[in-house]
C-alpha positions in Angstrom: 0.1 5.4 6.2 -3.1 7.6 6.1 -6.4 5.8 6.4 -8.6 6.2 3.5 -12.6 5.2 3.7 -15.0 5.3 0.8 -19.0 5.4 1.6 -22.1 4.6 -0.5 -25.6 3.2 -0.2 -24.7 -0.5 -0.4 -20.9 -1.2 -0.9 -21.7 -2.7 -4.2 -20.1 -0.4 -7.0 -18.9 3.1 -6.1 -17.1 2.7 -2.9 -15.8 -0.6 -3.3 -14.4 0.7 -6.7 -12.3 3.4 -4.8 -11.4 1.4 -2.9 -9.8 -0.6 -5.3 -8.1 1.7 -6.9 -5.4 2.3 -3.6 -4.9 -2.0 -3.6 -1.4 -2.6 -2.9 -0.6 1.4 -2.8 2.5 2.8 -1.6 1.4 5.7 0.4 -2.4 5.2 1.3 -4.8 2.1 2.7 -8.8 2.1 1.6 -11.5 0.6 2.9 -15.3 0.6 1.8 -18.6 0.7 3.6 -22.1 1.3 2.7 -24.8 3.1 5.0 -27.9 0.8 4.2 -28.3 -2.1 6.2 -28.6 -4.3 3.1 -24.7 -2.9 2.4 -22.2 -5.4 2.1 -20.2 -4.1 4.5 -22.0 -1.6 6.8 -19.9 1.6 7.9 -19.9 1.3 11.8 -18.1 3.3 14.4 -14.8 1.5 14.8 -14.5 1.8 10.7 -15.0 5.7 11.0 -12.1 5.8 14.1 -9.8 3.7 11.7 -10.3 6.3 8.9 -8.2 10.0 8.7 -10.4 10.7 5.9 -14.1 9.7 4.4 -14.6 10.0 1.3 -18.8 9.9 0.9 -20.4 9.6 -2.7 -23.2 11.7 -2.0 -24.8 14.4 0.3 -27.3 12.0 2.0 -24.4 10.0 3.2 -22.5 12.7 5.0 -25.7 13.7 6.8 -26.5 10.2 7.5 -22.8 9.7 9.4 -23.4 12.8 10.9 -26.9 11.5 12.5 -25.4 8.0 13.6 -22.0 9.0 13.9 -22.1 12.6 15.1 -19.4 11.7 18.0 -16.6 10.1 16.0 -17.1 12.0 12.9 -16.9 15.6 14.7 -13.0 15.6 14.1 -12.9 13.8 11.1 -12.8 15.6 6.9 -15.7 14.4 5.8 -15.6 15.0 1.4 -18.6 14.6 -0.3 -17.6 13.3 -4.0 -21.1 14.0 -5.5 -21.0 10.6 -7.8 -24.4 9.5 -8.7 -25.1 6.0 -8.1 -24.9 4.8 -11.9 -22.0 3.1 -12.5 -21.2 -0.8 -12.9 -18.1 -2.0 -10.2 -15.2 -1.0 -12.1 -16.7 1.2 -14.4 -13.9 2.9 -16.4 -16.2 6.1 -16.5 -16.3 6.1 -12.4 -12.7 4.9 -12.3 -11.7 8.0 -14.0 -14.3 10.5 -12.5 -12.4 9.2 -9.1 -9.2 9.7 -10.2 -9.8 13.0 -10.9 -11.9 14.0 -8.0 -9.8 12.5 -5.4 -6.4 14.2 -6.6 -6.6 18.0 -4.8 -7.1 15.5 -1.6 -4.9 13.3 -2.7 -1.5 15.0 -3.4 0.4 11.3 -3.1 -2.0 9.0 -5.0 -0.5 9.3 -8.6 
């Protein structure tokens, strides 16, 4: 079952949304993480191993995971989403901007 991790600032709204949207799939397991160290759940080495790909909401995160995590990201796909941070948990607006941007990675998720 490939490993899917979603990134954003604080693990608040857009990457635990993604996450949520592969709960109880089939062919993929999601996990969230944020890069601030007020996130709720902070991305850390071990989650970046776990992953086969990361799925970051914004330029500044990839760069940020390549500048703490430049070892265990080297051999990872790293896709940056570009999803501003506006959007409510949930938010049918970001649930179907996700959908959308995450199927030509995605060929299984329908």
């Amino acid at each position: 079952m490939p490993n899917l991790l979603f990134i954003c600032s604080k693990n608040q709204w857009r990457s635990p949304t993604a996450e949520h949207l592969f709960k109880n799939h089939q062919v993929y397991e999601a996990r969230s993480a944020g890069t601030s160290e007020k996130a709720r759940i902070k991305v850390s080495a071990k989650l970046l191993a776990w992953a086969d790909v990361v799925f970051v909401m914004g330029r500044k995160h990839k760069q940020l995971l390549q500048q703490r995590f430049a070892e265990v990201i080297i051999e990872k796909e790293v896709v940056v989403l570009d999803i501003e941070d506006n959007y409510q948990y949930n938010d049918p607006e970001l649930v179907a901007y996700l959908s959308n941007a995450l199927k030509p990675y995605l060929e299984d998720a329908d």
